[in-house]
C-alpha atoms as one frame of an Amber mdcrd trajectory, in Angstrom:
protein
  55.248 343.031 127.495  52.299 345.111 127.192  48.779 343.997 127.457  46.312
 344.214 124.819  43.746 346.843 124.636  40.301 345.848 125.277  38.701 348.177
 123.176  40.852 346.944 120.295  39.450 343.019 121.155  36.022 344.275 121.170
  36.513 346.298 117.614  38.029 342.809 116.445  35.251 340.258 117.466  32.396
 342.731 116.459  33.947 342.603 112.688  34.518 339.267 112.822  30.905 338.986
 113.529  29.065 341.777 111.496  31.562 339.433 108.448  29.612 336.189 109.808
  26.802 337.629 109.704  27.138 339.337 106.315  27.847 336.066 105.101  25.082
 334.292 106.532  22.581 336.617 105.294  23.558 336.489 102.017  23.752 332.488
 101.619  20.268 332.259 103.055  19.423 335.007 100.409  20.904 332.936  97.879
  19.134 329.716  99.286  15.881 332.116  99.197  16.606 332.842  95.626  17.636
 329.475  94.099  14.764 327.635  96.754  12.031 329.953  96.098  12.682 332.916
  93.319  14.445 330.845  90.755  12.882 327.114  91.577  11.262 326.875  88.141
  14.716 328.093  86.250  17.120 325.390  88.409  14.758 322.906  89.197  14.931
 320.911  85.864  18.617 321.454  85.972  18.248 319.711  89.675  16.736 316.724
  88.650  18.609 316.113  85.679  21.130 314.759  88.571  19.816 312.021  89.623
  16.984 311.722  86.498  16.916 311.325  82.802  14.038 312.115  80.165  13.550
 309.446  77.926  11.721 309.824  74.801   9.663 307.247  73.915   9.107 306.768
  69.991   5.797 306.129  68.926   4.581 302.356  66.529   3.901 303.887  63.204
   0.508 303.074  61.625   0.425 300.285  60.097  -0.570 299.826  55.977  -3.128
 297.735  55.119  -4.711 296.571  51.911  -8.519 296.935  50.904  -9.580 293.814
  52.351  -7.680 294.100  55.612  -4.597 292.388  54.952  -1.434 294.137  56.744
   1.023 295.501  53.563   3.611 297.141  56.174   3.697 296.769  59.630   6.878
 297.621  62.114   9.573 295.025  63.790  11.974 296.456  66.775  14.832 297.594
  66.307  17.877 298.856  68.742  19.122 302.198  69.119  21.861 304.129  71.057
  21.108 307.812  72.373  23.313 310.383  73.570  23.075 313.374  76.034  26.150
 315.485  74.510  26.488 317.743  77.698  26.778 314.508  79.916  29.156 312.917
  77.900  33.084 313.008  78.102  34.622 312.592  75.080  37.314 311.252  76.524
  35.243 308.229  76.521  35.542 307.724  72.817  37.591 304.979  72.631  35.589
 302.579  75.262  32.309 303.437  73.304  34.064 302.929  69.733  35.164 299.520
  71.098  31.361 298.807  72.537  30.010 299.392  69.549  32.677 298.057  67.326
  32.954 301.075  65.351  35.895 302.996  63.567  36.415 305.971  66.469  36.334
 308.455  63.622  33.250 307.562  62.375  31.884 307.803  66.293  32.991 311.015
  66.818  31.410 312.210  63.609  28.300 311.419  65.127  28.609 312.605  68.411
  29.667 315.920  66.742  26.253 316.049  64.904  24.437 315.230  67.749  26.225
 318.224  69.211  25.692 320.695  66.838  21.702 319.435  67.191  21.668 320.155
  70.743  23.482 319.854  73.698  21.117 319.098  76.013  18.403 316.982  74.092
  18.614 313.288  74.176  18.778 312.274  70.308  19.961 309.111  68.442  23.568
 308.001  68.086  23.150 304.699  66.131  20.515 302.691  65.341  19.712 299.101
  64.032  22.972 297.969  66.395  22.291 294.264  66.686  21.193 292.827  70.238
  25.166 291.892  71.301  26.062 295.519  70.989  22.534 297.285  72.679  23.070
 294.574  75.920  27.207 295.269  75.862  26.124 299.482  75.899  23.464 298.348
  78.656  26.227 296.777  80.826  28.889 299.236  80.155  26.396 302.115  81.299
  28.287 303.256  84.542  31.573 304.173  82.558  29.297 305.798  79.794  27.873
 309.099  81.187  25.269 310.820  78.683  25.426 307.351  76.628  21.558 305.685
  76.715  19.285 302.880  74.903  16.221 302.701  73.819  13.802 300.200  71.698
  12.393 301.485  68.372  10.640 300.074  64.972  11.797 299.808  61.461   9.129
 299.336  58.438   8.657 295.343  57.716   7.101 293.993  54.660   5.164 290.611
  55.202   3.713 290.343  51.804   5.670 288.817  48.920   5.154 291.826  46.922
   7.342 295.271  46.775   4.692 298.194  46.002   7.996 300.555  46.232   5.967
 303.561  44.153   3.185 303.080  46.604   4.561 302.556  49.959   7.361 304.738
  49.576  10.503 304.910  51.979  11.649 306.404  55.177  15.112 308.659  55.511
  16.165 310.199  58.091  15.081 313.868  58.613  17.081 316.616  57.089  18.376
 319.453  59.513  16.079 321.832  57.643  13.410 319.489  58.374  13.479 318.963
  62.248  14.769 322.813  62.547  11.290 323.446  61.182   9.385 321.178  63.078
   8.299 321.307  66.455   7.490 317.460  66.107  10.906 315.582  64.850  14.418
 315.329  66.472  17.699 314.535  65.344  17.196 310.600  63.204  13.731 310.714
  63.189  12.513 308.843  60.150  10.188 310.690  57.756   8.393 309.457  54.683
  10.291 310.702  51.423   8.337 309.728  48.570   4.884 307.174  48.461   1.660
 307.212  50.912   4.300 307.225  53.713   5.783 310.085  52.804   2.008 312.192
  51.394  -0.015 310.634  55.114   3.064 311.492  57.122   1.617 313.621  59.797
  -0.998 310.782  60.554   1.623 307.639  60.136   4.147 309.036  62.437   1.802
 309.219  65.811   3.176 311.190  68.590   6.079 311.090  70.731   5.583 310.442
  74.782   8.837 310.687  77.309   9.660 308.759  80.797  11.699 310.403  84.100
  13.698 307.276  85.334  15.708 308.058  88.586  19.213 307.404  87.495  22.464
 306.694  89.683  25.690 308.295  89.422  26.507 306.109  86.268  24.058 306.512
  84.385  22.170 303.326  85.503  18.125 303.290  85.870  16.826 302.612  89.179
  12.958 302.723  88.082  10.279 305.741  87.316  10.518 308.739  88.953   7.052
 309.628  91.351   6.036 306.220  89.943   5.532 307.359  86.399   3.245 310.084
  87.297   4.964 312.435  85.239   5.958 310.246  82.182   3.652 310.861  78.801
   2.227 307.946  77.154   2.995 308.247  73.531   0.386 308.006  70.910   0.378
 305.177  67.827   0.500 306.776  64.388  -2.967 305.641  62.879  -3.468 303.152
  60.383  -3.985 303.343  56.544  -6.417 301.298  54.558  -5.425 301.677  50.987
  -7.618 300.564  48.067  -4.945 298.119  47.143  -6.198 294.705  46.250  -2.817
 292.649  47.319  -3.125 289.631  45.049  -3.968 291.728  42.170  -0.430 293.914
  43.156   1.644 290.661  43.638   0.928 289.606  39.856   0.651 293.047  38.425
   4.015 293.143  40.135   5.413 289.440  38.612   4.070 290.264  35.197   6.574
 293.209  34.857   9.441 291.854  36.292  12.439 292.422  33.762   9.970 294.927
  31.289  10.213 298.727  32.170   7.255 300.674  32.028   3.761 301.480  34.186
   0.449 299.898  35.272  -2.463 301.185  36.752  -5.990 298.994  37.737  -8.542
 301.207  39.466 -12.228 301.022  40.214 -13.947 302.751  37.413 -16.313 303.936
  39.352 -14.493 305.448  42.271 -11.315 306.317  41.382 -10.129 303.672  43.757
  -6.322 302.083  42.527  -6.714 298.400  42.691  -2.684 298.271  41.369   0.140
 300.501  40.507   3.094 299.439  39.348   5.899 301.131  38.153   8.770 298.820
  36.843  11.785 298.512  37.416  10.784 298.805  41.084  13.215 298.926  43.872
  13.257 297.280  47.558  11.869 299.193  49.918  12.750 296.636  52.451  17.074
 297.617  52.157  15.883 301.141  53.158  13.784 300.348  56.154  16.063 300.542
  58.623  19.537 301.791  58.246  20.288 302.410  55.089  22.330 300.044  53.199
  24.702 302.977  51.567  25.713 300.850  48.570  22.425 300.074  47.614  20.977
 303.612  47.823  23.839 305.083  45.998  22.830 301.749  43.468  19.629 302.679
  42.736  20.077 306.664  42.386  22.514 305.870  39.614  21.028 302.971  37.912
  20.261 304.086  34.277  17.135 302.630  34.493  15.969 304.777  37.280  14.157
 302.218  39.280  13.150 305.137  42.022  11.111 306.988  39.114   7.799 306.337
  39.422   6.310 305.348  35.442   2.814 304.987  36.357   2.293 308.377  37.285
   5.747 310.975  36.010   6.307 309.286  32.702   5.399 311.693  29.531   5.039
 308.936  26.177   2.630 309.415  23.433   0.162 307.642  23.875  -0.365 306.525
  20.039  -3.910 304.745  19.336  -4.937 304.552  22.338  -6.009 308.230  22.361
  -8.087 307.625  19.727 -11.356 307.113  21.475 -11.280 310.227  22.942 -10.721
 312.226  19.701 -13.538 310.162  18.577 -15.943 311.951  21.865 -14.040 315.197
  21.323 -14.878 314.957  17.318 -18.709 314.028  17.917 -18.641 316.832  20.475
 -17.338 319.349  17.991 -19.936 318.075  15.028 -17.436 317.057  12.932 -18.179
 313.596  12.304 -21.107 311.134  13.194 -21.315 308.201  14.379 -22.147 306.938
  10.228 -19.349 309.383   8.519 -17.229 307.611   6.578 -13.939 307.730   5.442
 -12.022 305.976   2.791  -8.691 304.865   3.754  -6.346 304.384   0.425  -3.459
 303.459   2.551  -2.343 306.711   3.652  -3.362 310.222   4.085  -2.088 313.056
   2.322  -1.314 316.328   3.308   1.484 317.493   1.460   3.066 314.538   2.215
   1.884 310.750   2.909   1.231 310.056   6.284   1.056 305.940   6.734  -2.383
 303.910   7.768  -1.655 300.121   8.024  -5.547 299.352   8.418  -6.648 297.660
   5.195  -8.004 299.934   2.604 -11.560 300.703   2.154 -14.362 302.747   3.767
 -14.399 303.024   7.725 -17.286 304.666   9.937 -16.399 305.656  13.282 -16.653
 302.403  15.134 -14.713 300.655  12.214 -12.432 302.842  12.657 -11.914 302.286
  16.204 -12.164 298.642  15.867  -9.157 298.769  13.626  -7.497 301.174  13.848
  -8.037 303.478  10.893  -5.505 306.404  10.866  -6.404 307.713   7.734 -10.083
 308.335  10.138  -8.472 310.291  12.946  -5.842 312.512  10.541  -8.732 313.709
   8.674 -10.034 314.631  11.912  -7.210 316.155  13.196  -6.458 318.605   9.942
 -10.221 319.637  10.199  -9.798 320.819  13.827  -6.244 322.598  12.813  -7.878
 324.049   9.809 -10.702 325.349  11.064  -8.543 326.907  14.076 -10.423 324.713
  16.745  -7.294 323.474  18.362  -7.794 325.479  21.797 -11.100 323.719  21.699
  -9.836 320.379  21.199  -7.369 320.460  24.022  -9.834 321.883  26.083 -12.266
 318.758  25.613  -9.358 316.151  25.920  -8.357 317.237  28.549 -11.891 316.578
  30.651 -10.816 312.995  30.172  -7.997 313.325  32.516  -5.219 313.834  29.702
  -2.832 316.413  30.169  -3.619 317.966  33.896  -2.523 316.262  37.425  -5.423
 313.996  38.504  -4.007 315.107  42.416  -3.542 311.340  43.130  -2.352 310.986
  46.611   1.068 310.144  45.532   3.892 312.462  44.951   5.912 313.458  41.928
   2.711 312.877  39.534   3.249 314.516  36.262   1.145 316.229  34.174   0.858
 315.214  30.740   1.001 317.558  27.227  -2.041 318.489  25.294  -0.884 321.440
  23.002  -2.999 324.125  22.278  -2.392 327.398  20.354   0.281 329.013  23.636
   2.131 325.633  24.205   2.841 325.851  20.092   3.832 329.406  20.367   5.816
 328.834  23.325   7.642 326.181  21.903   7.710 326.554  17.840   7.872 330.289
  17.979   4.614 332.715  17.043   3.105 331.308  13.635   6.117 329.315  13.028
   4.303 326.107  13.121   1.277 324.909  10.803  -0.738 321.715  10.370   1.652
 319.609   9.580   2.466 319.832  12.903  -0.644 318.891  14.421  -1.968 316.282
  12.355  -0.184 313.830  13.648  -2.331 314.240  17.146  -4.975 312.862  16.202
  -3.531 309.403  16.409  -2.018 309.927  19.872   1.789 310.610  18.760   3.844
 314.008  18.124   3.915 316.751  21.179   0.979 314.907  22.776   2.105 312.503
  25.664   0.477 310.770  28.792   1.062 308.744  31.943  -0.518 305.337  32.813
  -2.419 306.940  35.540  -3.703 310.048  32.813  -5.101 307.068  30.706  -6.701
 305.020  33.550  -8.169 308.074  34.343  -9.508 308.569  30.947 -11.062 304.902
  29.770 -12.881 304.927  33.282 -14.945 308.150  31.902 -15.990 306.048  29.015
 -16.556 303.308  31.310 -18.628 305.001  33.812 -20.717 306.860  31.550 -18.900
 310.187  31.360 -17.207 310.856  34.975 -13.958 312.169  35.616 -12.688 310.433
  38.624  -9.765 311.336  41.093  -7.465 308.474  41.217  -7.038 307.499  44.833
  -4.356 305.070  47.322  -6.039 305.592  50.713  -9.591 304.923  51.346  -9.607
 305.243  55.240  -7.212 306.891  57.829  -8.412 304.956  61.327  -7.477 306.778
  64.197  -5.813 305.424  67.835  -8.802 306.372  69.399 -11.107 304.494  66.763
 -12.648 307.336  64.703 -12.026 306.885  61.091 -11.435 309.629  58.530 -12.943
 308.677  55.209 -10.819 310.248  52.188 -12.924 312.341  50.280 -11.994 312.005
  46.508 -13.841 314.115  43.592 -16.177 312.770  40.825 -16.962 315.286  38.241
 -19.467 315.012  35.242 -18.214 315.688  31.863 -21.224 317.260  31.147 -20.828
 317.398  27.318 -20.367 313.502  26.602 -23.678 311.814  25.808 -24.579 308.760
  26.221 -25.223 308.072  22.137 -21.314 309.054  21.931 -20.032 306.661  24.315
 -22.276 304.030  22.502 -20.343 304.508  19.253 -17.098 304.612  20.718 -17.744
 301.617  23.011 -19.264 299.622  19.835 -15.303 300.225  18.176 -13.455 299.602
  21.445 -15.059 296.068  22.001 -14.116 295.239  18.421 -10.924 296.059  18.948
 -11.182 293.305  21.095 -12.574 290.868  19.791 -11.838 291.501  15.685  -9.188
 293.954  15.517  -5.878 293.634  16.775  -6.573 292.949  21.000  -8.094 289.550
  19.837  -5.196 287.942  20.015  -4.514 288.272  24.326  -7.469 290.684  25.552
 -10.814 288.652  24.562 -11.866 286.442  27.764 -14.351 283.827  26.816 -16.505
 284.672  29.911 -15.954 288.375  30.584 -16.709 290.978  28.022 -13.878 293.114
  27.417 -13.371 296.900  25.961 -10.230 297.980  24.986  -7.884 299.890  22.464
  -3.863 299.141  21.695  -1.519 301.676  20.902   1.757 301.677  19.861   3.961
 304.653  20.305   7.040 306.037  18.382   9.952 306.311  20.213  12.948 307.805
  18.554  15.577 306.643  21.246  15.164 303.064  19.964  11.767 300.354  19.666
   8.550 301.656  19.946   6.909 301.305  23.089   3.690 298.812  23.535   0.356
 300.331  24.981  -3.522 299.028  26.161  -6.453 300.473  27.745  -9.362 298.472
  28.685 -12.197 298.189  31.156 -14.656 294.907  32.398 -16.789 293.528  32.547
 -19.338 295.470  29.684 -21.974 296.349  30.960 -21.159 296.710  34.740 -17.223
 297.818  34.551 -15.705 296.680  38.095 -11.903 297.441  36.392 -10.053 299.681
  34.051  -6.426 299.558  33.392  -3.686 300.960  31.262  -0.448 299.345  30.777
   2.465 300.991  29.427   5.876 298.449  28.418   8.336 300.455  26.918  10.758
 299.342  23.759   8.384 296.168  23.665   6.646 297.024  20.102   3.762 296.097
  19.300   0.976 297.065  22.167  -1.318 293.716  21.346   1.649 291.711  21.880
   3.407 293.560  25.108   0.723 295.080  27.013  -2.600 293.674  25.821  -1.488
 290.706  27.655  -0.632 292.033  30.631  -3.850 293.891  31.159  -6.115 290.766
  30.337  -4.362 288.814  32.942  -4.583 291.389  35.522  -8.761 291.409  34.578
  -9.154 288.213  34.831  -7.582 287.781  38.202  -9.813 290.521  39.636 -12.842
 289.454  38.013 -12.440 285.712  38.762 -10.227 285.129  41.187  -7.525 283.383
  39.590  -5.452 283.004  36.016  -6.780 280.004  34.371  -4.411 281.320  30.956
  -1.377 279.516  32.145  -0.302 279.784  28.485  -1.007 283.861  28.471   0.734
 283.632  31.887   4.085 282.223  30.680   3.602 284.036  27.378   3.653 287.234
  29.541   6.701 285.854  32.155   8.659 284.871  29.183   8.270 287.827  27.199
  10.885 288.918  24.575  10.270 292.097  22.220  10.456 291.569  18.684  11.296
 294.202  15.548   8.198 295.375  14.157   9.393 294.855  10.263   9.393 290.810
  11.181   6.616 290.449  13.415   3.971 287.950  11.426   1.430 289.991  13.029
   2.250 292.865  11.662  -0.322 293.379   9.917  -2.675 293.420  12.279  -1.380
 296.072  14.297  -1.486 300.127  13.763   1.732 301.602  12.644   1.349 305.889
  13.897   3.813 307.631  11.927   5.069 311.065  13.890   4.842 314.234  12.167
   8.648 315.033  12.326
């Protein structure tokens, strides 16, 4: 047997070492590379072994009403989170039977959280009840990527709804947290009220905790002691201009009626009540959202989630007479002494009816009861004399017709035709008079919201302001600072004060001699108002009444709106003295108005006794 050659040895171990060595140097390179070069690239990725971001949700700001008393605050609720790329989904099964869910209806979750992202933490379910949240808690170490965490839901400790104020929560559309640097997958976003218009301030900001984990999952305390983790910040706190008892009966008084209220400071624009009936409950969408419900309410035919006091477009019939009064002093057309005589009806190629008893009527007469034969004449000088564009131009000052940018969504603006809303929707000199007379007594094209008309009697109470309508009077800031809402107050320069005289001389007979005697005149509070009551040609007319108090230092206007009710002194003169006298006094003393009001049934104009003492508009068809 022949030896080996030694050179051939020494060729062999110097390979085998140069390879060694070769290898060496390049897994200390790569140590050098992931250690040093790439530390901030793998580092997260690192920790994420043994740690796990939490995100920790922000308390919403709480609502509160003008004297301090909480309208919504928050109660916890339990939620389960999921970390797609940790989790198996061959655990599917054990997590379905956790949580006692279908497994289908598991996995359809887990695949949206997926197709959010597969590394962010995000919501799986929430609102579980406390049996479920502990079970996931204990069942941790054979749920990788499966986590907990505590959260809020809206709570409602008043016995009142304020659903067209408040608003609800949804969850956040992919659209919407795609676009936002702030939400995640089932955040909860205001979709309609103040909750949905002060979002960015409600919602407060988000902090996050590293907790050391173990190999299932488990915590085993704050990483570095917490010295990482992010406190998160509390969404600040509203104070609206709400006055709650006020709401709570503005809010009984229309239960079973449909239709829109609005009390508001005169003087400020401040809303003391909005109401908007039916209403729905805000409290069923709070937290998770009872499904059958929501699907209830979208297809109710009474469309409880549109908001009347502010999107509804009715004539407003005599109420709107006042202001054609200002706008017809304005335009020198009448004085406060012209007279008309009133035969029963007035005639322009054709009859148009005036249930006011025949005889002469100056301006405040007029007002006081209700005189169309007064307000047609006025309204075929203005179209004859081609002074319409004028017109709309001056009723709308009032608030009639334009938003009033109330901070509430969806608002409406009303219709006050001039001469390119008749082309635009009669054709180019295919309409005439006879199509316009009918204005001047608040019916035909022209058509308002509650809100338009609050707007409007406050400029008659306040001595000839516009103001801007207004839910939030203070945003107070987690740090203390308060942001004051800023709302406008403009000066309708051209009303003078001998024009609101006149007009307030035939609103506070309305009161007490013409037809708002009968609910509206308090024995200790002086009261201005005007009824209406507005054709509807989808069945009974609907009921209207504006009013401010007290005389001669207004503290309240309202408008009411009750739709197929009739007659306005009978449906919503009532409501609006009762919601005067509980903000002027204190209390209802009227238990008889009261049950009058609770108790309510609509009656057919042709039968009504009172008949007579209420204005009959006739539309211009």
């Amino acid at each position: 047997m022949r030896g080996r050659n030694p050179n051939n040895l020494k060729t062999s171990i110097r390979i085998l070492q140069a390879v060694v060595l070769i290898g060496c140097t390049v897994m200390l390179g790569r140590i050098f590379q992931l250690q040093i070069i790439d530390y901030e690239e793998y580092s997260p990725l690192s920790m994420q072994n043994s740690l796990r971001l939490e995100m920790v949700h922000p308390a919403r700001g709480l609502i509160l009403d003008r004297n301090g008393t909480i309208m919504v605050d928050n109660q916890p609720i339990y939620s389960i989170t999921i970390t797609p790329a940790n989790f198996e989904m061959d655990n599917v099964p054990v997590l379905a039977r956790i949580l006692q869910m279908d497994e289908e209806v598991v996995r359809q979750q887990i695949t949206e959280a997926q197709q959010y992202s597969w590394h962010r933490t995000s919501r799986l379910f929430t609102e579980v009840s406390f049996e479920v949240f502990s079970s996931v808690q204990e069942n941790l170490w054979q749920l990788p990527g499966i986590g907990h965490q505590v959260e809020s839901k809206r709570n409602y400790p008043l016995n009142l709804k304020a659903s067209h104020i408040m608003g609800y929560l949804r969850e956040a559309t992919p659209e919407e947290y795609e676009q936002s640097e702030h939400l995640r997958l089932g955040d909860k976003i205001g979709k309609s009220g103040i909750e949905m218009v002060y979002e960015d301030f409600l919602r407060g900001e988000l902090g996050s905790d590293y907790v050391r984990v173990n190999a299932y999952g488990q915590s085993l305390g704050p990483y570095n002691n917490g010295e990482l983790n992010v406190s998160p910040v509390k969404g600040a706190n509203l104070v609206t201009t709400i006055d709650a008892p006020l709401q709570e009966l503005a809010e009984r008084l229309m239960e079973g009626k449909s239709g829109g209220v609005v009390a508001m400071d005169p003087n400020t624009g401040e809303i003391l009540s909005l109401v908007s009936s039916p209403q729905y409950d805000v409290s069923k969408l709070a937290g998770r959202t009872d499904q059958d419900y929501w699907e209830g309410i979208n297809s109710d035919p009474m469309t409880p989630l549109f908001n009347r006091a502010i999107s509804s477009r009715e004539p407003p019939g005599s109420t709107f007479k006042p202001f054609m009064a200002l706008a017809g002093l304005h335009m020198g057309l009448i004085t406060p002494e012209t007279s008309i005589y009133n035969s029963g009806a007035y005639f322009r190629g054709r009859a148009y009816g005036d249930t006011a008893e025949p005889g002469d009527y100056d301006l405040a007469r007029a007002i006081t009861f209700s005189s169309n034969t007064y307000f047609f004449w006025m309204m075929d000088q203005i179209a004859t004399n081609g002074h319409l564009n004028e017109w709309a131009d001056l009723i709308q000052d009032f608030g009639i017709g334009p938003r009033n940018q109330v901070d509430l969504p969806f608002e409406v603006s009303g219709i006050v035709p001039d001469s390119s809303y008749m082309n635009n929707n009669f054709g180019e000199r295919n309409w005439g008079i006879g199509d316009l007379i009918s204005l001047g007594v608040g019916q035909g094209m022209v058509s308002a919201s509650p809100l338009q008309m609050a707007v409007a009697v406050s400029s008659i109470a306040n001595g000839g302001y516009r103001v801007q309508p207004h839910v939030v009077s203070e945003i107070r800031q987690p740090d203390g600072s308060i942001d004051y809402t800023e709302p406008q107050l403009e000066h309708i320069d051209w009303v003078r004060p001998e024009y609101l005289d006149v007009v307030r001389e035939g609103m506070r007979g309305a009161v007490t001699e013409g037809s708002g005697r009968f609910y509206a005149n308090l024995n200790d509070i002086e009261v201005l108002g005007k009824t209406g009551t507005a054709q509807n040609p989808r069945g009974r007319n609907h009921g209207w009444f504006i009013a401010y108090a007290p005389a001669d230092n207004p503290q309240i206007a309202v408008a009411v709106l009750t739709e197929n009710s009739g007659y306005g002194s009978i449906s919503a003169a009532p409501v609006a003295s009762l919601l005067i006298e509980q903000y002027l006094t204190g209390q209802v003393e009227r238990q008889y108005v009261l049950n009058y009001v609770l108790n309510f049934v609509p009656r057919d104009e042709e039968t009504d006794d009172d008949s007579e003492d209420e204005e009959s508009e006739v539309n211009d068809d």
